[in-house]
Backbone and ligand atoms as CSV (ligand in chain L), in Angstrom:
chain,resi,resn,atom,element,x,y,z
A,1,UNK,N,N,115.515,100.921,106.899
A,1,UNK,CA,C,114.639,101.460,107.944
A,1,UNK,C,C,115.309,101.319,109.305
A,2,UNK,N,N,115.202,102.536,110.140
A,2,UNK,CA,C,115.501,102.141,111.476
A,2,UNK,C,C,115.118,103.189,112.431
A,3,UNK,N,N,114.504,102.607,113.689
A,3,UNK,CA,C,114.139,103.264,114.592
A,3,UNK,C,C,114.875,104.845,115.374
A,4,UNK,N,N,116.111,103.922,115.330
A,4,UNK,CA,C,116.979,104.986,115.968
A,4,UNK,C,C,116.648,106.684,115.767
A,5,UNK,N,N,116.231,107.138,115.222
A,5,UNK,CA,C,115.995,108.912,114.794
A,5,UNK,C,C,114.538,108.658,116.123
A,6,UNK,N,N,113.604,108.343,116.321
A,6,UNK,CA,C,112.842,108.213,116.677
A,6,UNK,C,C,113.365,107.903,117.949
A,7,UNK,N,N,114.391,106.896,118.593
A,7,UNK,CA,C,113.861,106.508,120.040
A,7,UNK,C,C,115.194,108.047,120.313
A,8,UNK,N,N,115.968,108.547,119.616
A,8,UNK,CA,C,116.628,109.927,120.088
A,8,UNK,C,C,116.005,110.929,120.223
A,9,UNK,N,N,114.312,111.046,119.649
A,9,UNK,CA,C,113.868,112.565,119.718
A,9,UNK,C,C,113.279,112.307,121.236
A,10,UNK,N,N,112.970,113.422,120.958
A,10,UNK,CA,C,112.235,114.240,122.332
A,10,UNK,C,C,110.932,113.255,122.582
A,11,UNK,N,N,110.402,112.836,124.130
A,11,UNK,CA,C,109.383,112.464,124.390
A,11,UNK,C,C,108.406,112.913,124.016
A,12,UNK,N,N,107.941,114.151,123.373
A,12,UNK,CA,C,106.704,114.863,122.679
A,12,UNK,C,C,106.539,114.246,121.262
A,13,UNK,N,N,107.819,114.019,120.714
A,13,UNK,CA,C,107.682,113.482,119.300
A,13,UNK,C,C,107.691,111.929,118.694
A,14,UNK,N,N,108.224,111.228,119.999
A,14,UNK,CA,C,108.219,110.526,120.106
A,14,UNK,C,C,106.749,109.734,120.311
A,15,UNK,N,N,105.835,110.221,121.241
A,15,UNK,CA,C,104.821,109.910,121.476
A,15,UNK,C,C,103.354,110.499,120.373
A,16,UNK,N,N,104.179,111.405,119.375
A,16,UNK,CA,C,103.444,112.417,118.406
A,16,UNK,C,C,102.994,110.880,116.955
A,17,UNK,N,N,104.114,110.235,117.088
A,17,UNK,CA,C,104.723,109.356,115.839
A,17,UNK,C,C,103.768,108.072,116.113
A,18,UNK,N,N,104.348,108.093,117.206
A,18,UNK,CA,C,103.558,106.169,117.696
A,18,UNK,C,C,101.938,106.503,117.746
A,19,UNK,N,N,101.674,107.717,118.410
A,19,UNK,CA,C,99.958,107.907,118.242
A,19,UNK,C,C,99.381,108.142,116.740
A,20,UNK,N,N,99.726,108.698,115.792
A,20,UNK,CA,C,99.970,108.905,114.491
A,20,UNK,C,C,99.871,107.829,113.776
A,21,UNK,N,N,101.115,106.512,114.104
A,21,UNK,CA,C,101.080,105.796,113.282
A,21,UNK,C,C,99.894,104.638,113.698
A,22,UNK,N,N,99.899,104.656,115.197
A,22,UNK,CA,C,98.747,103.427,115.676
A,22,UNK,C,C,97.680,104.139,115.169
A,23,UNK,N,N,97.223,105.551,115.023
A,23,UNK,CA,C,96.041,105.907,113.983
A,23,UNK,C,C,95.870,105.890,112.647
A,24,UNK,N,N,97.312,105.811,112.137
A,24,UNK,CA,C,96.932,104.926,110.997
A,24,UNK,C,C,96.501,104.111,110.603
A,25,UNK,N,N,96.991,102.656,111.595
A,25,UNK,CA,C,97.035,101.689,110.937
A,25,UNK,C,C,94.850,101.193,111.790
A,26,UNK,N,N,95.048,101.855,112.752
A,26,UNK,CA,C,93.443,101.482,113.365
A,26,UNK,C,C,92.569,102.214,112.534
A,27,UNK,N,N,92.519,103.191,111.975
A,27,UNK,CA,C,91.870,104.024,110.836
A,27,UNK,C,C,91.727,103.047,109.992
A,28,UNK,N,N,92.913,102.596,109.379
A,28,UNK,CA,C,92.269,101.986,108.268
A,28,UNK,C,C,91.617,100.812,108.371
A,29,UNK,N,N,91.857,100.104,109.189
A,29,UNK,CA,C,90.761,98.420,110.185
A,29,UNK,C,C,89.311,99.245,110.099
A,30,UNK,N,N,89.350,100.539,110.574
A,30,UNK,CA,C,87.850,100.977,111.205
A,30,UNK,C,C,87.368,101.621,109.642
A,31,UNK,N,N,87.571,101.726,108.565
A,31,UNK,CA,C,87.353,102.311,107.122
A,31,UNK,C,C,86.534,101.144,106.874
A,32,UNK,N,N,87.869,100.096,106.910
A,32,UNK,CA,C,87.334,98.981,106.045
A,32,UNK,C,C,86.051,98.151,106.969
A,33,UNK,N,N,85.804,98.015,108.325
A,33,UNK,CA,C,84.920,97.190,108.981
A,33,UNK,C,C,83.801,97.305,108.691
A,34,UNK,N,N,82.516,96.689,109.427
A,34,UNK,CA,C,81.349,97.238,109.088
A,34,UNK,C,C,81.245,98.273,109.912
A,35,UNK,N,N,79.905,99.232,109.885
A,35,UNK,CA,C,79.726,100.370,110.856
A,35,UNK,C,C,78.153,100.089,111.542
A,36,UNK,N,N,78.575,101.268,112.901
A,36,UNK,CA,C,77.390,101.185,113.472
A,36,UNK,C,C,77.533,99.813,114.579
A,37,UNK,N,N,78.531,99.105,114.362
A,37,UNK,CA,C,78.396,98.289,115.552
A,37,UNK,C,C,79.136,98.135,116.726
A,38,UNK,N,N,79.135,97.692,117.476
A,38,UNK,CA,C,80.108,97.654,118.969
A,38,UNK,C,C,81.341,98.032,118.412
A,39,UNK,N,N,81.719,96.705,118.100
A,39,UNK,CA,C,83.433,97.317,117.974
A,39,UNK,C,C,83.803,98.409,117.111
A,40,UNK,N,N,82.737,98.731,115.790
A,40,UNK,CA,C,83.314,99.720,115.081
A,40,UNK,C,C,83.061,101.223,116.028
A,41,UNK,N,N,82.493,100.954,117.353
A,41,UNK,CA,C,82.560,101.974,118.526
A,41,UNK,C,C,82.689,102.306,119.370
A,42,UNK,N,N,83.653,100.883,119.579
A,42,UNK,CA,C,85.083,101.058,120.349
A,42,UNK,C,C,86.441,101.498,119.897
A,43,UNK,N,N,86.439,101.216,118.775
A,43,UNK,CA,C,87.542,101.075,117.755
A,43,UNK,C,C,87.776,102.700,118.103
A,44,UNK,N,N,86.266,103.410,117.271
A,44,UNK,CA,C,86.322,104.789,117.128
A,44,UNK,C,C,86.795,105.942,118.428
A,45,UNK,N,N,86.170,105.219,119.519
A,45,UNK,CA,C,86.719,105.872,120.807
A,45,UNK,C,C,88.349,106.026,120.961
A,46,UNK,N,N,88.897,104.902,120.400
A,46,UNK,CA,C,90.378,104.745,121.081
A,46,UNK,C,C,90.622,105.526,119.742
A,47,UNK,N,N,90.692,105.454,118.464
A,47,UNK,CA,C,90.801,106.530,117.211
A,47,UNK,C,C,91.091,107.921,117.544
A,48,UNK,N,N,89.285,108.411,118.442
A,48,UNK,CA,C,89.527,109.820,118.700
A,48,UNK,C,C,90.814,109.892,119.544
A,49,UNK,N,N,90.625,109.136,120.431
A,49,UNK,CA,C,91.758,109.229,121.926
A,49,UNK,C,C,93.196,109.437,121.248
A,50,UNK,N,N,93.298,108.195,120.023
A,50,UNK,CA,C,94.849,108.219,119.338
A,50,UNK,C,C,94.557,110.088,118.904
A,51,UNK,N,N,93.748,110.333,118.035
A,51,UNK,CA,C,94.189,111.879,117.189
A,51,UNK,C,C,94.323,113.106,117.977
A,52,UNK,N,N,93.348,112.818,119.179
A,52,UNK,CA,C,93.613,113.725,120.681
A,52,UNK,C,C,95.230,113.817,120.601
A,53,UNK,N,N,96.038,112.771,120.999
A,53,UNK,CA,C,97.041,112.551,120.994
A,53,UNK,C,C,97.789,113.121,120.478
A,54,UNK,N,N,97.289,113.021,119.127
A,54,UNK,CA,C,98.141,113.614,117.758
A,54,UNK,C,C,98.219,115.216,117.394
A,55,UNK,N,N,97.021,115.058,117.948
A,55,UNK,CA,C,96.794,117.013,117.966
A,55,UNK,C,C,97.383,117.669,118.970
A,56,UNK,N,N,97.123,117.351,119.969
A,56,UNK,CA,C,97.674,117.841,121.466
A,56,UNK,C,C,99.181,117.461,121.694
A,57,UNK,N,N,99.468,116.754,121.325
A,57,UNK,CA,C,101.219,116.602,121.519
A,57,UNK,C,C,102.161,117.149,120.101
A,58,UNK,N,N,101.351,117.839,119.380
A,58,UNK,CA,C,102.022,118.334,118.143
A,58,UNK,C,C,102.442,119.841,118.893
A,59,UNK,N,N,101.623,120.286,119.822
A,59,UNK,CA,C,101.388,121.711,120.096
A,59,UNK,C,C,102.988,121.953,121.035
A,60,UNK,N,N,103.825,120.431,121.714
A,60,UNK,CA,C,105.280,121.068,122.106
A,60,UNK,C,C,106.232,120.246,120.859
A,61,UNK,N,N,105.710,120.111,119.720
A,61,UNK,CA,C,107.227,120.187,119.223
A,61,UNK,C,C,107.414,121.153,117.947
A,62,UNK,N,N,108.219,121.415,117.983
A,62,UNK,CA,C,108.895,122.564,117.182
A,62,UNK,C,C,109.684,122.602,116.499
A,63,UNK,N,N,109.789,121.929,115.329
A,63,UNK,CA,C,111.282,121.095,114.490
A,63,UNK,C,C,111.302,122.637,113.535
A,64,UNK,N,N,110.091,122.598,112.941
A,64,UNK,CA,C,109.429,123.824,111.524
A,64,UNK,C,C,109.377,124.976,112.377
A,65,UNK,N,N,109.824,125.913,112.066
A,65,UNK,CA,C,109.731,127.396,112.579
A,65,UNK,C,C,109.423,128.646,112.009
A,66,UNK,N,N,108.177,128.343,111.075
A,66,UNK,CA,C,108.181,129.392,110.533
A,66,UNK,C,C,107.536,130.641,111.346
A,67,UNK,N,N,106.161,130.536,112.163
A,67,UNK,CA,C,105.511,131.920,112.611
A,67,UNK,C,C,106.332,132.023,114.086
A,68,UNK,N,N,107.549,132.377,114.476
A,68,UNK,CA,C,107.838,132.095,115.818
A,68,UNK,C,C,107.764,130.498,116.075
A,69,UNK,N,N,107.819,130.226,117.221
A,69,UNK,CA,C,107.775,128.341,117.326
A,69,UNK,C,C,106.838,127.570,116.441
A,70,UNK,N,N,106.119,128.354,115.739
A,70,UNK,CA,C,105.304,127.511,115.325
A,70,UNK,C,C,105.342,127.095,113.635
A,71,UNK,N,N,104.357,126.272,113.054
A,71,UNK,CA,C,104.670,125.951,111.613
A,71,UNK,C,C,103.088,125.767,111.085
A,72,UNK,N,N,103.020,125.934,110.160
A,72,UNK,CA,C,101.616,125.624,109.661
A,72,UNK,C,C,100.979,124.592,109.631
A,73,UNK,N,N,101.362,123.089,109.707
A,73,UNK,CA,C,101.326,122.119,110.387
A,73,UNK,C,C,100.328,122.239,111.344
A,74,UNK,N,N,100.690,123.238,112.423
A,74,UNK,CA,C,100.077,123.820,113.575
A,74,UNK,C,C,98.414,123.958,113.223
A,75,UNK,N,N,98.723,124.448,112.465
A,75,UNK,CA,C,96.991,124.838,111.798
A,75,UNK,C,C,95.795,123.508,111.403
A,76,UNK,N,N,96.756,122.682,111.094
A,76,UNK,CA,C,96.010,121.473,110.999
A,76,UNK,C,C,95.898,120.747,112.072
A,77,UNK,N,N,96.319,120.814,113.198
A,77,UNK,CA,C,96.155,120.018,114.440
A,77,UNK,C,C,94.918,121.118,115.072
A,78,UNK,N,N,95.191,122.425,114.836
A,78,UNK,CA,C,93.561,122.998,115.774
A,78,UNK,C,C,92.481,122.234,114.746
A,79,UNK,N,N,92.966,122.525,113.407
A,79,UNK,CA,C,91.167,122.481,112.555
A,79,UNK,C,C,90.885,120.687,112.830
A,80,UNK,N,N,91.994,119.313,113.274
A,80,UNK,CA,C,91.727,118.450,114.135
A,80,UNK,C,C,90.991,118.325,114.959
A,81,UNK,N,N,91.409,119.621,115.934
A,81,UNK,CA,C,90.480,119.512,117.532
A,81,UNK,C,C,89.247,120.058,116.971
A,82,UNK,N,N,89.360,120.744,116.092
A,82,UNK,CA,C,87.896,121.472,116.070
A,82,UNK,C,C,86.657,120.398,115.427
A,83,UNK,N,N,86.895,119.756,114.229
A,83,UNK,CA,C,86.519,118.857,113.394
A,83,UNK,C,C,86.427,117.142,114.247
A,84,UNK,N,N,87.076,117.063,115.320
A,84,UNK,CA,C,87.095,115.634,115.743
A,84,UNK,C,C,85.908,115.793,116.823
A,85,UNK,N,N,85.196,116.566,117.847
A,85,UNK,CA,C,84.052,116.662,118.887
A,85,UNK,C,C,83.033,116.353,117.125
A,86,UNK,N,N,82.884,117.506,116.596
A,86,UNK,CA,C,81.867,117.701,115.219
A,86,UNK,C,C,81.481,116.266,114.754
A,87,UNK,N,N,82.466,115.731,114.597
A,87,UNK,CA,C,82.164,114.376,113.966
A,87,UNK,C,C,81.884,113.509,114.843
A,88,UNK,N,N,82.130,113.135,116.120
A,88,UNK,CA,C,81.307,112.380,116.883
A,88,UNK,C,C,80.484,112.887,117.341
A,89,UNK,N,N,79.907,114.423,117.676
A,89,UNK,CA,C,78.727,114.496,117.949
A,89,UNK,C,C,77.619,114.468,116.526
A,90,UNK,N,N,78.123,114.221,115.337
A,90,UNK,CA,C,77.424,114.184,114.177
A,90,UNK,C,C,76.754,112.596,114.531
A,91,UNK,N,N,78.183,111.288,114.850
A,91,UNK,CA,C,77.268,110.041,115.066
A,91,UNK,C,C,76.641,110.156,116.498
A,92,UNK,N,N,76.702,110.665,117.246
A,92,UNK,CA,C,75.616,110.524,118.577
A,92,UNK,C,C,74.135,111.118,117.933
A,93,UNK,N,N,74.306,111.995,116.862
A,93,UNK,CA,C,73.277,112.305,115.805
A,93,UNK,C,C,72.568,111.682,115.210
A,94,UNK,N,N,73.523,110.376,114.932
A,94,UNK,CA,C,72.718,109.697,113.469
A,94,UNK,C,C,72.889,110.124,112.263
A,95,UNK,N,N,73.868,111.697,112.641
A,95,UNK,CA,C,73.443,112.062,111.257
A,95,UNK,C,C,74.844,111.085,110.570
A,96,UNK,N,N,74.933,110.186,110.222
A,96,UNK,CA,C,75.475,108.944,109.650
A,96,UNK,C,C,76.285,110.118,108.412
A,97,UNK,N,N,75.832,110.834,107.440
A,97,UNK,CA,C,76.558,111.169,106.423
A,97,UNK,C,C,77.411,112.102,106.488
A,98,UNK,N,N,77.120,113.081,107.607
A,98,UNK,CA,C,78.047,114.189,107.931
A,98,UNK,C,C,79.076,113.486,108.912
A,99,UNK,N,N,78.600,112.244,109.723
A,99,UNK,CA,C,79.954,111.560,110.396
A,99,UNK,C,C,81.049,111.054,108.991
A,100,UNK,N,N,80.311,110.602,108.778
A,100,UNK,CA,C,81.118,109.252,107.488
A,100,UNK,C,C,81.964,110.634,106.723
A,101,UNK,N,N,81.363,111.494,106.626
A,101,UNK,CA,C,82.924,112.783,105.362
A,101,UNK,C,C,83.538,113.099,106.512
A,102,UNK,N,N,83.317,113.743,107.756
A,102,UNK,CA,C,83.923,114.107,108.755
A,102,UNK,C,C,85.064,113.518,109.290
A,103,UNK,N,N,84.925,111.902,109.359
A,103,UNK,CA,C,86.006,110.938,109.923
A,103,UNK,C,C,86.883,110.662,108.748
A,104,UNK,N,N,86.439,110.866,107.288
A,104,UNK,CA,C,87.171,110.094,106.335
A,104,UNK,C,C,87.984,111.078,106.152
A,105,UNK,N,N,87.310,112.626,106.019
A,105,UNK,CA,C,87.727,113.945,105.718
A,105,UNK,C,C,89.276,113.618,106.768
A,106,UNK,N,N,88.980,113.572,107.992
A,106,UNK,CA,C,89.863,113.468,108.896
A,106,UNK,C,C,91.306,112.388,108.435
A,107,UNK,N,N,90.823,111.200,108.273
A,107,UNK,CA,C,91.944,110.620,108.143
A,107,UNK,C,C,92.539,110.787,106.588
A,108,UNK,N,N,92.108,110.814,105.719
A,108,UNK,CA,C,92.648,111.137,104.224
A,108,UNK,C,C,93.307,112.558,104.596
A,109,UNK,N,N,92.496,113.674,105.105
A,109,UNK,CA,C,93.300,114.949,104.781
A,109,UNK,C,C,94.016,115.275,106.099
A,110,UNK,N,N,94.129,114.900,106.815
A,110,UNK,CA,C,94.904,114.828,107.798
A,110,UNK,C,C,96.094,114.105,108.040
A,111,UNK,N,N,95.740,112.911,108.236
A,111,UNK,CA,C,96.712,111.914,108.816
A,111,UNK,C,C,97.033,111.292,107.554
A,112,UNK,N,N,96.925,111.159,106.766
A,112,UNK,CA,C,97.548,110.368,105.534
A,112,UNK,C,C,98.554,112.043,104.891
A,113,UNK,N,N,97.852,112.693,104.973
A,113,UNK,CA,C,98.455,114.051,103.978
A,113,UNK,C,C,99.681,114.616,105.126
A,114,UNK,N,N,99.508,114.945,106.251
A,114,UNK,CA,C,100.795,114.916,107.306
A,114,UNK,C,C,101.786,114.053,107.473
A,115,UNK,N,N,101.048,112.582,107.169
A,115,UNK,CA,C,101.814,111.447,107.446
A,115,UNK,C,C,102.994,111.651,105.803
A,116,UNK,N,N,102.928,111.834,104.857
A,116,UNK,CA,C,103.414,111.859,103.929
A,116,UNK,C,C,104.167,112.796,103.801
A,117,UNK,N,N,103.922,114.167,104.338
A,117,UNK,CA,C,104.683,114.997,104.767
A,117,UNK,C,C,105.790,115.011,105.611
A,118,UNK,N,N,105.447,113.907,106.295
A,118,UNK,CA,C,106.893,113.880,107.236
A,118,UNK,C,C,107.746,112.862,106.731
A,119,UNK,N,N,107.345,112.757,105.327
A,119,UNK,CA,C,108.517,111.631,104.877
A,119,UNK,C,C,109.250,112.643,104.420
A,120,UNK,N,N,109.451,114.060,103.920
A,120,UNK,CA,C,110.341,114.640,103.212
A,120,UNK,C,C,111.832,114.730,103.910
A,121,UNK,N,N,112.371,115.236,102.846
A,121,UNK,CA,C,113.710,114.816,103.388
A,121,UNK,C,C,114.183,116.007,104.565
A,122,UNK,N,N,115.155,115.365,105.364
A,122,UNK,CA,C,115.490,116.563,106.974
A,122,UNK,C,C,114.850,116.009,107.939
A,123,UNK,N,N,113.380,115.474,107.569
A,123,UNK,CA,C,112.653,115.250,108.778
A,123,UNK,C,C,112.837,114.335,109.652
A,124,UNK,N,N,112.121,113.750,110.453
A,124,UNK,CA,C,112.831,112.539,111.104
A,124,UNK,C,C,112.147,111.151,110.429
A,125,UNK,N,N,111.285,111.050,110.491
A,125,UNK,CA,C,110.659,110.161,109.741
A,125,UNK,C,C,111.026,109.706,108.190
A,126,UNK,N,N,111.816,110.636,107.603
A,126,UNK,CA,C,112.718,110.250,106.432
A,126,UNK,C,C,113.905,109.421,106.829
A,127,UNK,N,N,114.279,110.029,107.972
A,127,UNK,CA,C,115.514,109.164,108.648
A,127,UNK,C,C,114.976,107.685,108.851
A,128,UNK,N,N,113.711,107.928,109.418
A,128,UNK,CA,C,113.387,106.530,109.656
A,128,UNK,C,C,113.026,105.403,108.551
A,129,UNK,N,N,112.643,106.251,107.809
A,129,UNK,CA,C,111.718,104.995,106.606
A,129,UNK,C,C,113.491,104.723,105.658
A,130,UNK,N,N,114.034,106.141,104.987
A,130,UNK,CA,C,114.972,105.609,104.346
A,130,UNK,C,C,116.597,105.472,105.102
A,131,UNK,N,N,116.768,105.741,106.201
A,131,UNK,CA,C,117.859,105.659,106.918
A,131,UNK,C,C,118.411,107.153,106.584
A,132,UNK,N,N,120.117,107.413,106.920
A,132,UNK,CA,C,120.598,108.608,106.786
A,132,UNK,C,C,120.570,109.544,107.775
L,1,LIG,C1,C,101.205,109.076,110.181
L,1,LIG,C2,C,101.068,110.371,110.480
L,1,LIG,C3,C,102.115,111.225,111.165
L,1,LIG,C4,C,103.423,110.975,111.501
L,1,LIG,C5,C,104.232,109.704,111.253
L,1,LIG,C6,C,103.942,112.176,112.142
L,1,LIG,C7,C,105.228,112.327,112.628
L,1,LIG,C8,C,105.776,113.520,113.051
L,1,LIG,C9,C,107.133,113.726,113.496
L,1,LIG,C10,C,108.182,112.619,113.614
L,1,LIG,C11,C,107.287,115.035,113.786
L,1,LIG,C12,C,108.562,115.705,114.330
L,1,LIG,C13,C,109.212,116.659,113.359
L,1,LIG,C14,C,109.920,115.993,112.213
L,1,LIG,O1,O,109.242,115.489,111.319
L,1,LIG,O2,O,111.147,115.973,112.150
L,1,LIG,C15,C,106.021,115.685,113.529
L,1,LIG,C16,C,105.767,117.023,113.701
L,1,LIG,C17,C,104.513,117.584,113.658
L,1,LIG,N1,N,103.338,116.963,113.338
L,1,LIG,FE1,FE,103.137,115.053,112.811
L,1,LIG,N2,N,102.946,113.104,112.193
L,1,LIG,C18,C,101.820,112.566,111.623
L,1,LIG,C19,C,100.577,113.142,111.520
L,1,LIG,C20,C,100.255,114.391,111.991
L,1,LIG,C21,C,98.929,114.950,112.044
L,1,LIG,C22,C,97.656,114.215,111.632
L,1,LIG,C23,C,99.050,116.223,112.534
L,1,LIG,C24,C,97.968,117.228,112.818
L,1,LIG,C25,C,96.774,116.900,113.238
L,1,LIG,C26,C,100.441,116.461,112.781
L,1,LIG,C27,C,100.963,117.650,113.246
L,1,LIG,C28,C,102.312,117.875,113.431
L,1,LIG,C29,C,102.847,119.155,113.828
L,1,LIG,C30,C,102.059,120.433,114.065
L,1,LIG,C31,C,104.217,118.972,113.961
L,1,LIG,C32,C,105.228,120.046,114.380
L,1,LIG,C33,C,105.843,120.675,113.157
L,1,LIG,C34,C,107.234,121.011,113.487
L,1,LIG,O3,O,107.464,122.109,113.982
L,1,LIG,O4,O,108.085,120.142,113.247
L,1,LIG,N3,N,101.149,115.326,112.452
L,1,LIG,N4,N,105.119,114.754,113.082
């Protein structure tokens, strides 16, 4: 493992990775905690703030090129923005069950399924986990 591929990219991707991975690892603290209480809604604030992050700083980098600058990838960072207001205005709701698939929906098919994706090989994050 080594950093190096990472502290050489671009400040967009750089900051794409670290928000990504600190939403990983706070996702899964906020899965496992109890819910409904203070911290599990603080936790969730800085969560959205990390995937804000993740969505919005995906939109300048451009490694994948398939439609013009863009990659399909792309597509999952809007249906992000679109799906991340939905689900916290679902808990300012109460409606407790459409939050709870909404956020899980989010981090399982999102950030775990992208995150795994960028282990393939070429990418940078392959560089990082297996060296090369
Ligand atoms: C743990 C999770 C994630 C990690 C470690 C990660 C890391 C990275 C890195 C390092 C890149 C730069 C290109 C490359 O791989 O060489 C990238 C590109 C990208 N990521 Fe992520 N990412 C994660 C999750 C996400 C999520 C959740 C989204 C969408 C909401 C997303 C959307 C994108 C997009 C659109 C690109 C640009 C595709 C391209 O043209 O290269 N990523 N990601």
């Amino acid at each position: 493992m080594t950093l190096a591929p990472l502290l050489a990219a671009p400040f967009a991707i750089q900051l794409h990775a670290l928000a990504a991975i600190s939403a990983f690892a706070l996702g899964a603290v906020q899965l496992a905690a109890p819910k409904g209480t203070i911290p599990h809604r603080a936790v969730g604030w800085v969560w959205v703030g990390l995937m804000l992050t993740v969505a919005a700083s995906s939109f300048f980098v451009h490694t994948i090129r398939l439609w013009g600058p863009w990659s399909p990838i792309h597509l999952l960072s809007i249906f992000t923005l679109a799906v991340l207001p939905w689900a916290v205005w679902a808990a300012h709701r109460h409606a407790v069950d459409r939050h709870r698939r909404a956020m899980t929906g989010l981090f399982f098919g999102a950030l775990v399924i992208a995150g795994l994706f960028t282990l393939m090989p070429g990418r940078i994050m392959h560089k990082v986990v297996f060296g090369g």
